[in-house]
mmCIF file of the N, C-alpha and C atoms, coordinates in Angstrom:
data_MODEL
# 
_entry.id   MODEL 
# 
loop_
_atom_site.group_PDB 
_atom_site.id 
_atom_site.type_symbol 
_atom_site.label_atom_id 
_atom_site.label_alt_id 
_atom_site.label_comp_id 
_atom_site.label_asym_id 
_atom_site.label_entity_id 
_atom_site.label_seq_id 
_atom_site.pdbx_PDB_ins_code 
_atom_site.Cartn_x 
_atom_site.Cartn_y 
_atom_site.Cartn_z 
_atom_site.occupancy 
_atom_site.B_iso_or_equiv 
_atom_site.pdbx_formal_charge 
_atom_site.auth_seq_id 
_atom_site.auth_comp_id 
_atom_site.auth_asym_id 
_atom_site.auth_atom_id 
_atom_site.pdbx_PDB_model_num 
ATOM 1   N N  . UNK A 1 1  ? 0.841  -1.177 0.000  1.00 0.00 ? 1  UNK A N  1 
ATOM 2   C CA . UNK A 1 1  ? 0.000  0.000  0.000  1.00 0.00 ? 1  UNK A CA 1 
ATOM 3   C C  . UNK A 1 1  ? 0.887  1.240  0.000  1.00 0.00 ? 1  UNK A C  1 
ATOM 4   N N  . UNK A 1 2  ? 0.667  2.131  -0.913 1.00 0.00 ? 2  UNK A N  1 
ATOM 5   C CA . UNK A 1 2  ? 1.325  3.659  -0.820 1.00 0.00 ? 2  UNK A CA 1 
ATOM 6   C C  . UNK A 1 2  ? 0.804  4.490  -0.062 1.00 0.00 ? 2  UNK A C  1 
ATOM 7   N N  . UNK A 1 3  ? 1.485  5.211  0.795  1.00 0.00 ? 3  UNK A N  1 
ATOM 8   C CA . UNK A 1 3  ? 0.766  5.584  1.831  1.00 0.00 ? 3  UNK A CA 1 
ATOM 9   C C  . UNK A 1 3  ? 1.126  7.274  1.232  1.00 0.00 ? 3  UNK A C  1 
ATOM 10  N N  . UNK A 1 4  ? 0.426  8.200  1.675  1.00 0.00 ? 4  UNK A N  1 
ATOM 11  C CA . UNK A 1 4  ? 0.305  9.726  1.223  1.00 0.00 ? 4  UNK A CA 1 
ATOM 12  C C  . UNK A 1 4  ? 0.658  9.700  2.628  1.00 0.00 ? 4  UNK A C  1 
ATOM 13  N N  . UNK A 1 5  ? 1.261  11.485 3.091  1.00 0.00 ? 5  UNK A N  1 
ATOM 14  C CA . UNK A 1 5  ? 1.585  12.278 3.839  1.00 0.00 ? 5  UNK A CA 1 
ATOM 15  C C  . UNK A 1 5  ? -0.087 12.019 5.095  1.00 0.00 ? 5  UNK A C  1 
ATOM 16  N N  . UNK A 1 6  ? -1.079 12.283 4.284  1.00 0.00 ? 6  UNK A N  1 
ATOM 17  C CA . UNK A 1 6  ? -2.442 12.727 4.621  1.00 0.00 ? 6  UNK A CA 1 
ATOM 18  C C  . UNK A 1 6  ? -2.981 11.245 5.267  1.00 0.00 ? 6  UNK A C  1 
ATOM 19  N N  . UNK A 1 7  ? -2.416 10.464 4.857  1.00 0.00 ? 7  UNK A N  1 
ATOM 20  C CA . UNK A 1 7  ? -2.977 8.812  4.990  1.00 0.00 ? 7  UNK A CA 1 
ATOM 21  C C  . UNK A 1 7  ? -2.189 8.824  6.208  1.00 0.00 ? 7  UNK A C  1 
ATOM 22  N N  . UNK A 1 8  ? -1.072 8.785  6.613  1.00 0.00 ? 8  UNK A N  1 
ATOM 23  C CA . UNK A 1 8  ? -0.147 8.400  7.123  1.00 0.00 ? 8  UNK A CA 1 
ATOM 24  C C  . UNK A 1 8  ? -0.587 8.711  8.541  1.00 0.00 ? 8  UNK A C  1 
ATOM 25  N N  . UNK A 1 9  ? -0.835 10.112 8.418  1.00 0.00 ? 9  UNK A N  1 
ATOM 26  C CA . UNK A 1 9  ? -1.493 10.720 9.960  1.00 0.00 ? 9  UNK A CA 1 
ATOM 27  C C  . UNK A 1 9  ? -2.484 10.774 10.597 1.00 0.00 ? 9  UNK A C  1 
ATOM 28  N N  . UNK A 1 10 ? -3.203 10.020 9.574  1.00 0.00 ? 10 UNK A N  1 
ATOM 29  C CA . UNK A 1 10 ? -4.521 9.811  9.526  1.00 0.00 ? 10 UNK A CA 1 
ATOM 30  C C  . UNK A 1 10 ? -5.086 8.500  10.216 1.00 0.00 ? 10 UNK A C  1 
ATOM 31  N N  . UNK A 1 11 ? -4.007 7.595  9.819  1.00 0.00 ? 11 UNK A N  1 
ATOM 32  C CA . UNK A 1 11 ? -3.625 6.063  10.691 1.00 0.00 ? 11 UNK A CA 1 
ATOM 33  C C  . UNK A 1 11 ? -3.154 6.174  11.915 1.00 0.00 ? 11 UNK A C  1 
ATOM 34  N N  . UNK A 1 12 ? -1.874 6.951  11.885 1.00 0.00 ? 12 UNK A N  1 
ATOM 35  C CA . UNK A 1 12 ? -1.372 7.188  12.992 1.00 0.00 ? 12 UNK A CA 1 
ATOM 36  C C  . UNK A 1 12 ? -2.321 8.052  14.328 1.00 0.00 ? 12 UNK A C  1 
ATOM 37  N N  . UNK A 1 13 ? -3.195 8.699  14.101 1.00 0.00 ? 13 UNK A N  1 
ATOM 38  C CA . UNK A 1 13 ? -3.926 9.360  14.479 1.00 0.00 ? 13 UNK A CA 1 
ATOM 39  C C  . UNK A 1 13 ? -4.895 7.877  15.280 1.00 0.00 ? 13 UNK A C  1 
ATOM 40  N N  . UNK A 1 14 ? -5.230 7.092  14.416 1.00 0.00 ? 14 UNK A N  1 
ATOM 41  C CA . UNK A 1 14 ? -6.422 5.748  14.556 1.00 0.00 ? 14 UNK A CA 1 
ATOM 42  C C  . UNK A 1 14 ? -5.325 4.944  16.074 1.00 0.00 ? 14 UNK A C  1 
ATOM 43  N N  . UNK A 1 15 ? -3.918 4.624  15.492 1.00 0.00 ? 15 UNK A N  1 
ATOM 44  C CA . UNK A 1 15 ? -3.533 3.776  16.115 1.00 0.00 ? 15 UNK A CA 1 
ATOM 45  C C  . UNK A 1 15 ? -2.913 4.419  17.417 1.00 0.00 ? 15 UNK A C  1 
ATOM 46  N N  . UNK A 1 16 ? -2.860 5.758  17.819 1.00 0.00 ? 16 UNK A N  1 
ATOM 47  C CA . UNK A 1 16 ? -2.509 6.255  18.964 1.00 0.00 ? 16 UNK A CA 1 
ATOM 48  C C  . UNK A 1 16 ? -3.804 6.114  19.870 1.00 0.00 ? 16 UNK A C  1 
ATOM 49  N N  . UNK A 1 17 ? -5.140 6.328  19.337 1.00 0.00 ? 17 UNK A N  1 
ATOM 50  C CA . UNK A 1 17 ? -5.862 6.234  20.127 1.00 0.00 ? 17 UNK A CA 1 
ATOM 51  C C  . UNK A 1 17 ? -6.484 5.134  20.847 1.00 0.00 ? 17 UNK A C  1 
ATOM 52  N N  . UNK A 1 18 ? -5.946 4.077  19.736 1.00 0.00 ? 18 UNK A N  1 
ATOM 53  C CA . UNK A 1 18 ? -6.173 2.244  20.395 1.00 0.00 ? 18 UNK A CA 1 
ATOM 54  C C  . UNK A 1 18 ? -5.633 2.231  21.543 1.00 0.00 ? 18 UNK A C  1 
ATOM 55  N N  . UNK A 1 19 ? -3.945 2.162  21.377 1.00 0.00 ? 19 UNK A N  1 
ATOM 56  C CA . UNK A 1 19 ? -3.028 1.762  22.548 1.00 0.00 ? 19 UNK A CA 1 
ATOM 57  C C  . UNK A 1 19 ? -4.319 2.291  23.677 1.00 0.00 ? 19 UNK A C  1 
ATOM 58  N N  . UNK A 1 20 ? -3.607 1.463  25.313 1.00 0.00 ? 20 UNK A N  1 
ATOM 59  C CA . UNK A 1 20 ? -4.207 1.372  25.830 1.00 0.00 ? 20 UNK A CA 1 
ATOM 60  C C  . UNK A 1 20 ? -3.469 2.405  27.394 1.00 0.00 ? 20 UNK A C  1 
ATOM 61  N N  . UNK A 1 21 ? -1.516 1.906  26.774 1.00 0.00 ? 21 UNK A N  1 
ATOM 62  C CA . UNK A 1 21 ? -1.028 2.365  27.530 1.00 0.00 ? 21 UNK A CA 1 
ATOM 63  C C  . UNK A 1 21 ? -0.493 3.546  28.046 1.00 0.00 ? 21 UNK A C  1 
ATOM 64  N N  . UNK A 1 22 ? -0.788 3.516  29.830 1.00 0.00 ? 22 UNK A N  1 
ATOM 65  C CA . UNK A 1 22 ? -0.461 5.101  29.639 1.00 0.00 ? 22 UNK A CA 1 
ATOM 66  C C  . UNK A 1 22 ? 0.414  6.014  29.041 1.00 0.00 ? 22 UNK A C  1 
ATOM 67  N N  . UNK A 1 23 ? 1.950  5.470  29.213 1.00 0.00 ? 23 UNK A N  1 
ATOM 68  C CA . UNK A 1 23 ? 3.395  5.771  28.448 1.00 0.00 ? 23 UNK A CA 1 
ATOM 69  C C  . UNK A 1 23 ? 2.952  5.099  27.356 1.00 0.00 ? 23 UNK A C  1 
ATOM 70  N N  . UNK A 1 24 ? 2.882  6.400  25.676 1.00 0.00 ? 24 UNK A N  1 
ATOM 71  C CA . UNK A 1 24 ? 3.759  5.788  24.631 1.00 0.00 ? 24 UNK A CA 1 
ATOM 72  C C  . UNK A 1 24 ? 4.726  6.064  23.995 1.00 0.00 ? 24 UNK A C  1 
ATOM 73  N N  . UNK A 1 25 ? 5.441  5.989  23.347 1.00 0.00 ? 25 UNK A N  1 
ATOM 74  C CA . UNK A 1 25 ? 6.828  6.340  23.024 1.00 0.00 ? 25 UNK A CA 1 
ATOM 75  C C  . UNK A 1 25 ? 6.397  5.867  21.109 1.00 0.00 ? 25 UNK A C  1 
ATOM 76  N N  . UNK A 1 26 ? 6.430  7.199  20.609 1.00 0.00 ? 26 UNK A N  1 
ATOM 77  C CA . UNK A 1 26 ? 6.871  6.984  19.114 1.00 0.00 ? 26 UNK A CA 1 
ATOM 78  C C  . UNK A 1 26 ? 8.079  7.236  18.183 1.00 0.00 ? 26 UNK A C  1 
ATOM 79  N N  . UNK A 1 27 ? 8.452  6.120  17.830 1.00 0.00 ? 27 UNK A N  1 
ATOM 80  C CA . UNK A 1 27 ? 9.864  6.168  17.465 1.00 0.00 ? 27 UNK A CA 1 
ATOM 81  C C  . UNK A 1 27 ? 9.353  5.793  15.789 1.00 0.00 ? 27 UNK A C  1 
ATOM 82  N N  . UNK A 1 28 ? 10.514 6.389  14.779 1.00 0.00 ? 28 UNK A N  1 
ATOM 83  C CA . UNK A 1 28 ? 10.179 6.825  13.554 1.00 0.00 ? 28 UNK A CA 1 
ATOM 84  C C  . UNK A 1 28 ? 10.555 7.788  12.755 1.00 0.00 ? 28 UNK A C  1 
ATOM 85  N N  . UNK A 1 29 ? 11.058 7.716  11.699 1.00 0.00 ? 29 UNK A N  1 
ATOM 86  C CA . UNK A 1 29 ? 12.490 8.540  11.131 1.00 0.00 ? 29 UNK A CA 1 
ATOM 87  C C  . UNK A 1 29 ? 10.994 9.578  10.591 1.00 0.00 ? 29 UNK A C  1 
ATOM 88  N N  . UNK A 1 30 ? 10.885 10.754 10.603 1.00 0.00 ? 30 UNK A N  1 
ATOM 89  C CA . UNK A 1 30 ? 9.572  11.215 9.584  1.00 0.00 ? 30 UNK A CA 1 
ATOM 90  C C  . UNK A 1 30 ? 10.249 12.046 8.426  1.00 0.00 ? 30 UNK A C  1 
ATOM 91  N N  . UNK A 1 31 ? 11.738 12.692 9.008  1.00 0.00 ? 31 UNK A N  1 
ATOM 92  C CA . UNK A 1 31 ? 12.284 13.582 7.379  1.00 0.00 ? 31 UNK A CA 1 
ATOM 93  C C  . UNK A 1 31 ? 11.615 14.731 7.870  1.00 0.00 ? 31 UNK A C  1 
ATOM 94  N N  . UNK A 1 32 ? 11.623 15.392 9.675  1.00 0.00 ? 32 UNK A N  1 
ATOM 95  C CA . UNK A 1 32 ? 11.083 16.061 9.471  1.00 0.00 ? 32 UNK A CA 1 
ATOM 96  C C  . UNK A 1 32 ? 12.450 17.369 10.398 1.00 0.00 ? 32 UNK A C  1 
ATOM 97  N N  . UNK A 1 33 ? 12.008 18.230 10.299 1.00 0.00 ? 33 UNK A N  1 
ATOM 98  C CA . UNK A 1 33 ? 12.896 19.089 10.761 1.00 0.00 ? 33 UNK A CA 1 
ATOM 99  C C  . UNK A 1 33 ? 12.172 19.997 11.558 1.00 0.00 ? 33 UNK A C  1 
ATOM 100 N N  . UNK A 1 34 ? 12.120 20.518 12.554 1.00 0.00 ? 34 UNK A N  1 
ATOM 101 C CA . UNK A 1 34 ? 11.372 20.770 14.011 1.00 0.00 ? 34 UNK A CA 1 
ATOM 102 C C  . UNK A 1 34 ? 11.836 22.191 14.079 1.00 0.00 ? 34 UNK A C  1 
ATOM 103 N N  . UNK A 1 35 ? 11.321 23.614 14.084 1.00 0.00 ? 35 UNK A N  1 
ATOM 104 C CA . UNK A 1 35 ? 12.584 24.788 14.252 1.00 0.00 ? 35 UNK A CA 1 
ATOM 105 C C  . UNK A 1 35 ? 12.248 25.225 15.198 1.00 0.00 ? 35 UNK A C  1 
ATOM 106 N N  . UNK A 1 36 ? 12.467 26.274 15.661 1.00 0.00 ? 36 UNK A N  1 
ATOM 107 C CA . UNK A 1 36 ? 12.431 27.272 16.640 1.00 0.00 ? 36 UNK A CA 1 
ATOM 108 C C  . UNK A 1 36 ? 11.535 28.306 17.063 1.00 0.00 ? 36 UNK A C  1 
ATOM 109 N N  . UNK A 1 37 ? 10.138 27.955 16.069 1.00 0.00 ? 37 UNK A N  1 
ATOM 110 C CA . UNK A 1 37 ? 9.271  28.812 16.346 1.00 0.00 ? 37 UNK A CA 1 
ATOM 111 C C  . UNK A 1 37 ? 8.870  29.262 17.512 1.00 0.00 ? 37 UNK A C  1 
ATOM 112 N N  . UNK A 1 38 ? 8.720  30.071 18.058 1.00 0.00 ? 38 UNK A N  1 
ATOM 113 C CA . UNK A 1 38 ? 8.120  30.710 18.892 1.00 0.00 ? 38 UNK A CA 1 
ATOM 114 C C  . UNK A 1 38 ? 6.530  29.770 19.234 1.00 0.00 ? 38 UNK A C  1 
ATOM 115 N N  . UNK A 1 39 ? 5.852  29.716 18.811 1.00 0.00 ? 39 UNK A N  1 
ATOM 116 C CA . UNK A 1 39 ? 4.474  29.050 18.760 1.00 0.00 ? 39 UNK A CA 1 
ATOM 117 C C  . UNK A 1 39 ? 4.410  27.710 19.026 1.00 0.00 ? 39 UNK A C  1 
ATOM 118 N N  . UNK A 1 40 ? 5.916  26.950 18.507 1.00 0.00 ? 40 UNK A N  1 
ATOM 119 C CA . UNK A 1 40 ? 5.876  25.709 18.663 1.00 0.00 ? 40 UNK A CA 1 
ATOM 120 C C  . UNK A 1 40 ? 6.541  25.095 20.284 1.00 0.00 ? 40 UNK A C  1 
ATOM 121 N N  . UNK A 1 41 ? 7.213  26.198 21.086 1.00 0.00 ? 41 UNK A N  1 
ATOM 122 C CA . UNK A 1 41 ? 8.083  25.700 21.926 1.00 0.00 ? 41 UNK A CA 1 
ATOM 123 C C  . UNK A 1 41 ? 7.537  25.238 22.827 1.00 0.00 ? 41 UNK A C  1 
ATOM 124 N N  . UNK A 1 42 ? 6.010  25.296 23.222 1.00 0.00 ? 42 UNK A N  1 
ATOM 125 C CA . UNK A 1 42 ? 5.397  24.195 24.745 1.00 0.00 ? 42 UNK A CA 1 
ATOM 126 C C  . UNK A 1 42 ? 5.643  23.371 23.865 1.00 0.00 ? 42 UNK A C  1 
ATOM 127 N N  . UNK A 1 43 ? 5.798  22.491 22.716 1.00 0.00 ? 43 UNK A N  1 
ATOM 128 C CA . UNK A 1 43 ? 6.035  20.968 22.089 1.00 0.00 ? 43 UNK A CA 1 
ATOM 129 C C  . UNK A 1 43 ? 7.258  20.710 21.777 1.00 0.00 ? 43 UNK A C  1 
ATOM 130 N N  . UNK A 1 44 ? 8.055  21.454 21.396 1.00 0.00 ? 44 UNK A N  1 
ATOM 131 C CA . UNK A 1 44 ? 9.467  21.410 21.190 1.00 0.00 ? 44 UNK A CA 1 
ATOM 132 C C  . UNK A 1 44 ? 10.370 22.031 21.905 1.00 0.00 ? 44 UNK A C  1 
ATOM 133 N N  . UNK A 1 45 ? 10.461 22.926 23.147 1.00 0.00 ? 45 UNK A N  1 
ATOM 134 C CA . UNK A 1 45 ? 11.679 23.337 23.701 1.00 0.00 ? 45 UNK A CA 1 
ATOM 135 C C  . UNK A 1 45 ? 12.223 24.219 22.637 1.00 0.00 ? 45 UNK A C  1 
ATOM 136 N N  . UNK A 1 46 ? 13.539 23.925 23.579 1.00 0.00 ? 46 UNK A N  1 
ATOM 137 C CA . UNK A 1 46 ? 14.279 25.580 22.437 1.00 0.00 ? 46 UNK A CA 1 
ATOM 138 C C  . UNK A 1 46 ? 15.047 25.087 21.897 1.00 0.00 ? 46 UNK A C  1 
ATOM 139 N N  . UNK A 1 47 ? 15.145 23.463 22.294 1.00 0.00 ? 47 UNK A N  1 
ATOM 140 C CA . UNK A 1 47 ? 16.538 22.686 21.625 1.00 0.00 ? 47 UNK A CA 1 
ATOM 141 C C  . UNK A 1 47 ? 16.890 22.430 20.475 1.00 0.00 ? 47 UNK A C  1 
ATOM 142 N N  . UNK A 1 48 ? 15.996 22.505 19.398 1.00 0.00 ? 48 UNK A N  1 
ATOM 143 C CA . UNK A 1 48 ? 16.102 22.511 18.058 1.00 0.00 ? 48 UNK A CA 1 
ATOM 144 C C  . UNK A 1 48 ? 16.844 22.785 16.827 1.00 0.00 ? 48 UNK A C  1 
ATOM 145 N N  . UNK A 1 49 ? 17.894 22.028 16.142 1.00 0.00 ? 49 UNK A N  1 
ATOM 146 C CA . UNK A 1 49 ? 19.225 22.565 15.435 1.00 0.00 ? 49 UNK A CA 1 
ATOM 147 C C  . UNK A 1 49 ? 18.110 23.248 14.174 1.00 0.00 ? 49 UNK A C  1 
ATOM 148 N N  . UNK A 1 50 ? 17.371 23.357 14.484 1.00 0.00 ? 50 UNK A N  1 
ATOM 149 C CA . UNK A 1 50 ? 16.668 24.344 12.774 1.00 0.00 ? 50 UNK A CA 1 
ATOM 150 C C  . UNK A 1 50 ? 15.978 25.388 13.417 1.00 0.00 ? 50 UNK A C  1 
ATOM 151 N N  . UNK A 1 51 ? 16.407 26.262 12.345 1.00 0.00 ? 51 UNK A N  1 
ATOM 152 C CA . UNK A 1 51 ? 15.463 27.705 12.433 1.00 0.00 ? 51 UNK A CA 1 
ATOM 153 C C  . UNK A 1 51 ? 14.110 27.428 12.052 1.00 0.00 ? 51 UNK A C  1 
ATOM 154 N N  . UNK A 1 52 ? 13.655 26.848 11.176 1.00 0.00 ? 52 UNK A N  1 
ATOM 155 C CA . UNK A 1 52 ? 12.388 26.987 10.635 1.00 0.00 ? 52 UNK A CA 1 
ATOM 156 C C  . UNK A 1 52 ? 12.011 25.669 10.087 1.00 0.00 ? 52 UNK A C  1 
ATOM 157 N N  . UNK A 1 53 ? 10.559 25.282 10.623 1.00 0.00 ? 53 UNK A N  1 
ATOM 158 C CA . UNK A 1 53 ? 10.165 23.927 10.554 1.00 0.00 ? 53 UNK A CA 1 
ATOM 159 C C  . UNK A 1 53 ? 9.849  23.413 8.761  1.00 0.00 ? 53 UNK A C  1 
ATOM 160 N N  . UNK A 1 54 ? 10.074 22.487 7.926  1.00 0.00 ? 54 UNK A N  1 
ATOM 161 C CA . UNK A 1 54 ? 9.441  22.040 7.131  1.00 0.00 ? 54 UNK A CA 1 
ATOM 162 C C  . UNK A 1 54 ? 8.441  21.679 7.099  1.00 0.00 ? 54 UNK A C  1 
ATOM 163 N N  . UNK A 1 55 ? 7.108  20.990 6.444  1.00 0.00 ? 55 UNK A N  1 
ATOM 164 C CA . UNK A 1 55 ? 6.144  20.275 6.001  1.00 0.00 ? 55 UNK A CA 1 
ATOM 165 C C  . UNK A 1 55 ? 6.216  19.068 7.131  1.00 0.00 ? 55 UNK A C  1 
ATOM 166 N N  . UNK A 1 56 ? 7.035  18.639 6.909  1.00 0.00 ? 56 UNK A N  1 
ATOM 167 C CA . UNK A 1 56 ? 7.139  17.186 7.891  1.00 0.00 ? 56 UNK A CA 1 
ATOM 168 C C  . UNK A 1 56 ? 6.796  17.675 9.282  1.00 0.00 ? 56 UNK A C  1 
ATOM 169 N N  . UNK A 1 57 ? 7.799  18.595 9.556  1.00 0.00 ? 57 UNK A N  1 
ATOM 170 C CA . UNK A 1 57 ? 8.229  19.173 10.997 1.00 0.00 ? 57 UNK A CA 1 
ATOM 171 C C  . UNK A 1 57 ? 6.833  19.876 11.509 1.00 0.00 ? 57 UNK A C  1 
ATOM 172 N N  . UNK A 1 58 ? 6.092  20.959 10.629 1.00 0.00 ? 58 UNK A N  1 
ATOM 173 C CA . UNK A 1 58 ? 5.266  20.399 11.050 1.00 0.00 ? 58 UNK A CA 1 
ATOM 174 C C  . UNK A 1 58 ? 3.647  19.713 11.375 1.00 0.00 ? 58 UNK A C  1 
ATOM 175 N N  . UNK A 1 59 ? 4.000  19.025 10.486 1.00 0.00 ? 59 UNK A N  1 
ATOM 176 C CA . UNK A 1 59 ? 2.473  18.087 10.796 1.00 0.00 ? 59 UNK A CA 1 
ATOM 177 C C  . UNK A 1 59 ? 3.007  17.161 11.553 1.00 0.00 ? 59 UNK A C  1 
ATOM 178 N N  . UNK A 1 60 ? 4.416  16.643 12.558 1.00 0.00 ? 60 UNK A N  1 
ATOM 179 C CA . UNK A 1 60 ? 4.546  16.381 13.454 1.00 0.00 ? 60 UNK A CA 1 
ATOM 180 C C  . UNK A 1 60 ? 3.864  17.095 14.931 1.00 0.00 ? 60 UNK A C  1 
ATOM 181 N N  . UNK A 1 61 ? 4.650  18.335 14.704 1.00 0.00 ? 61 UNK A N  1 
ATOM 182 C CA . UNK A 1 61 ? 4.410  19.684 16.003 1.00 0.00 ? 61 UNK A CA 1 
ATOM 183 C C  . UNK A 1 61 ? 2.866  19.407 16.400 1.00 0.00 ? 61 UNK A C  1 
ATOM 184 N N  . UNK A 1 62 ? 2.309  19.566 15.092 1.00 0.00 ? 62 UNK A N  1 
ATOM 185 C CA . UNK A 1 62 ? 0.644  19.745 15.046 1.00 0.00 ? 62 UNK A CA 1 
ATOM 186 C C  . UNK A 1 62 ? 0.817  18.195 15.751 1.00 0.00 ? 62 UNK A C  1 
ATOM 187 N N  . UNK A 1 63 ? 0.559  17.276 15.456 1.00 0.00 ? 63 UNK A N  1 
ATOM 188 C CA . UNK A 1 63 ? 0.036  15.844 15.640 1.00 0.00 ? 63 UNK A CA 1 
ATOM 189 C C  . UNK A 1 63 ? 0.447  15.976 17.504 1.00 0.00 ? 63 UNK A C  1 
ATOM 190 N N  . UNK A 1 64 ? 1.791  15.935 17.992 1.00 0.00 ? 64 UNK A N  1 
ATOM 191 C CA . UNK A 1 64 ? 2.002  16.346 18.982 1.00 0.00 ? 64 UNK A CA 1 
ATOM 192 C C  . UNK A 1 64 ? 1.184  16.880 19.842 1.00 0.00 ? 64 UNK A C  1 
ATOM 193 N N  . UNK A 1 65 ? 1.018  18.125 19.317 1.00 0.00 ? 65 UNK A N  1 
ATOM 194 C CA . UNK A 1 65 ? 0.076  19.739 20.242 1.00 0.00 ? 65 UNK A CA 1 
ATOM 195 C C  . UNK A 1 65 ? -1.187 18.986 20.077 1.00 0.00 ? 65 UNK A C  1 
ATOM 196 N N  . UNK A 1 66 ? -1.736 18.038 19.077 1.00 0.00 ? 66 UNK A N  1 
ATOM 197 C CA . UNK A 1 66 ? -3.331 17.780 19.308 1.00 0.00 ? 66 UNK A CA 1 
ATOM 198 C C  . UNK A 1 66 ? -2.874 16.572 20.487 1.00 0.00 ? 66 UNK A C  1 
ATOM 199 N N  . UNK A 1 67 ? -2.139 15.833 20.371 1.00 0.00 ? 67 UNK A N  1 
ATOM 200 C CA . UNK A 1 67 ? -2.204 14.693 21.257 1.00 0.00 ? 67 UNK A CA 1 
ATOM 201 C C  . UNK A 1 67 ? -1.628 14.902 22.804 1.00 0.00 ? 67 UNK A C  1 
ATOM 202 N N  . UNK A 1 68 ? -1.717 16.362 22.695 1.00 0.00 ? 68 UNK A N  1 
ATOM 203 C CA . UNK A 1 68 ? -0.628 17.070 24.173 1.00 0.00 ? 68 UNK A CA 1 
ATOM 204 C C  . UNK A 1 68 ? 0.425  15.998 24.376 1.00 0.00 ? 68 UNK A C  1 
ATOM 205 N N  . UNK A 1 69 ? 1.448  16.238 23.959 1.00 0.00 ? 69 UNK A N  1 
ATOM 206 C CA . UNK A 1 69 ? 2.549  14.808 24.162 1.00 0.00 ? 69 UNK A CA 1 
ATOM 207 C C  . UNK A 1 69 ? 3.353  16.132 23.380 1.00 0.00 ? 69 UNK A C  1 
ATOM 208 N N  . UNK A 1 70 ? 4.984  15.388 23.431 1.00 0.00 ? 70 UNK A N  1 
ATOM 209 C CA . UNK A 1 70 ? 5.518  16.535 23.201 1.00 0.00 ? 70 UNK A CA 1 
ATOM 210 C C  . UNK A 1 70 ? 6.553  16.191 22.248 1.00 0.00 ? 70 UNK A C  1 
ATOM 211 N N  . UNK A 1 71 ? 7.741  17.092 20.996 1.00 0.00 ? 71 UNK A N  1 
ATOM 212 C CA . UNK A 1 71 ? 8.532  16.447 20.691 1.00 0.00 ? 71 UNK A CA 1 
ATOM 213 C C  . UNK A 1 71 ? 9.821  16.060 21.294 1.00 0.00 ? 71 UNK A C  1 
ATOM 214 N N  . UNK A 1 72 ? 10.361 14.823 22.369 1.00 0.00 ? 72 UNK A N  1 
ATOM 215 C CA . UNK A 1 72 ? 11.431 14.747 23.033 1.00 0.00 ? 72 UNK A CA 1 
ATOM 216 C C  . UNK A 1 72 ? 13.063 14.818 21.991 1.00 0.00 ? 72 UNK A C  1 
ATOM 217 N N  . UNK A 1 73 ? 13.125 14.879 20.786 1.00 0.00 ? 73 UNK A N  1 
ATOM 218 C CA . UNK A 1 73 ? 14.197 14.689 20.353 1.00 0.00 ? 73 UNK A CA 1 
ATOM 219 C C  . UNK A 1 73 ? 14.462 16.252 20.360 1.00 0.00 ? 73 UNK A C  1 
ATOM 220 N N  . UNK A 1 74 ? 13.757 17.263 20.760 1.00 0.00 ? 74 UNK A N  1 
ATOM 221 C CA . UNK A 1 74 ? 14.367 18.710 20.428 1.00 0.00 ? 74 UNK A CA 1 
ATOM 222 C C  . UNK A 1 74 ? 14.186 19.182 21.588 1.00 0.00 ? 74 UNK A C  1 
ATOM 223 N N  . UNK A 1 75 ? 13.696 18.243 22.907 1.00 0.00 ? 75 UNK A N  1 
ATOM 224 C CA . UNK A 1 75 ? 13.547 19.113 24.136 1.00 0.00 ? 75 UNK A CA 1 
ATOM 225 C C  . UNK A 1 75 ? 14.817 19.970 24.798 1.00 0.00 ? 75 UNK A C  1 
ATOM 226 N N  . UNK A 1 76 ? 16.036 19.549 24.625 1.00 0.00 ? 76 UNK A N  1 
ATOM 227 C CA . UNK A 1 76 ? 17.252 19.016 24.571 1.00 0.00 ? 76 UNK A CA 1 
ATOM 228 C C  . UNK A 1 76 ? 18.499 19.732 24.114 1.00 0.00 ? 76 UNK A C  1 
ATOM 229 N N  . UNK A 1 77 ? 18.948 20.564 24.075 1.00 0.00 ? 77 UNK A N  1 
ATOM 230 C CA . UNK A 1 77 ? 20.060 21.395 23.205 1.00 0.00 ? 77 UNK A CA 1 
ATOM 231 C C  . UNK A 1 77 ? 21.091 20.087 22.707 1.00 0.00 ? 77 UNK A C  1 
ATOM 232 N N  . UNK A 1 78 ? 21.341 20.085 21.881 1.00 0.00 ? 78 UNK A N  1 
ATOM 233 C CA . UNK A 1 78 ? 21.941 19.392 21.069 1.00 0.00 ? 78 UNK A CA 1 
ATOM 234 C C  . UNK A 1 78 ? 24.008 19.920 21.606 1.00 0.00 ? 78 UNK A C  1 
ATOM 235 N N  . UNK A 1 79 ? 24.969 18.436 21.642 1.00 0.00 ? 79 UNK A N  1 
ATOM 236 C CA . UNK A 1 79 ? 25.329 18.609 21.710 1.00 0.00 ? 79 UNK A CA 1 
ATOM 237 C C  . UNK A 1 79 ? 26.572 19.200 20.881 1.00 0.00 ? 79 UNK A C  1 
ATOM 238 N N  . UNK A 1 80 ? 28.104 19.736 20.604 1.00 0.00 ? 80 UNK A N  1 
ATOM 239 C CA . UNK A 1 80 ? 28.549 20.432 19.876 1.00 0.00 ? 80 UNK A CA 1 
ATOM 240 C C  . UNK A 1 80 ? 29.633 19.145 19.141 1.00 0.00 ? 80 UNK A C  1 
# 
């Protein structure tokens, strides 16, 4: 099955709400790049090596902010 951008979150959306458990942890390469917005930082922190989010980055942020859960790979300042 080919999955679209729109499909993808759309599932993912279905299968977050199954789980049962309280902790979930989503792990998953998305190609997305997370920045520094101002708007985005209750979900992302300030830790973020990008200025400005892509497409990917964010209909992650969004998916995140609807599911109040947060992004942990940018909570984080990155090290040098």
């Amino acid at each position: 099955m080919i999955y679209t951008k729109d499909s993808f979150y759309e599932e993912l959306k279905q299968v977050y709400i199954i789980s049962c458990y309280h902790m979930k942890i989503l792990l998953r390469y998305f190609n997305a790049k997370v920045g520094r917005e101002n708007i985005f930082k209750p979900t992302t922190g300030n830790g973020s090596l990008h200025q400005d989010s892509n497409d990917n980055g964010i209909r992650i942020v969004n998916f995140a902010t609807s599911k109040i859960v947060v992004v942990k790979s940018t909570m984080f300042p990155q090290g040098s």
